[in-house]
N, C-alpha and C positions, 0 to 999 in steps of 0.2 A: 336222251340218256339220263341226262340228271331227274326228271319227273318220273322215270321208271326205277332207277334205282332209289329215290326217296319212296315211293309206293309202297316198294319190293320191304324198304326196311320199316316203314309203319306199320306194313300188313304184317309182317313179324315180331316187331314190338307185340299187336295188340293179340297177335298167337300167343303169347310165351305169357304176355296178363291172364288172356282168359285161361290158360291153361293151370298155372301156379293156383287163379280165382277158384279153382275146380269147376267150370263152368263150361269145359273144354278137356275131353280125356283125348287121351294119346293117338289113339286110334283113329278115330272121328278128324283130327288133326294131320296125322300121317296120307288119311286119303285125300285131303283137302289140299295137301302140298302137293301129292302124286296127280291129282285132276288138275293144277297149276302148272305143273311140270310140260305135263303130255299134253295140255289146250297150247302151250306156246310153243308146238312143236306141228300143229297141227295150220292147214289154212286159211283159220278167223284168225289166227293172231294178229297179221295186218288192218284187220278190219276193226280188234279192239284195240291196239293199241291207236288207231287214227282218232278211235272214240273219247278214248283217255285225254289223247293229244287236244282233243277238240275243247272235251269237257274243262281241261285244264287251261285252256285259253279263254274260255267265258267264265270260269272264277275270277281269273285273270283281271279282267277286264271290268269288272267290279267294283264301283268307287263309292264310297262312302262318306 
């Protein structure tokens, strides 16, 4: 829940930059939220959110 809701708020952070950047019109944006909307409504969602989950445990894990 917490690595989905941080996602959820970077991926709109970096919406509302490019968009203000004009490098992002409104449109192009609105379908981009609307194919966000309806894929997590649909039956991959389990299968990326495991992917997220995964990818985010091998950042994770990452020492430097």
């Amino acid at each position: 829940m917490a690595i989905s809701l941080s996602v959820v708020l970077l991926l709109a952070i970096i919406m509302v930059v490019l968009m203000r950047g004009g490098s992002l019109k409104a449109g192009p944006a609105l379908v981009a939220v609307l194919f966000g909307f309806f894929l997590a409504s649909t039956g991959i969602a389990p299968s990326i959110n495991r992917f997220l989950d995964s990818l985010a445990e091998s950042i994770n894990q990452i020492t430097f």
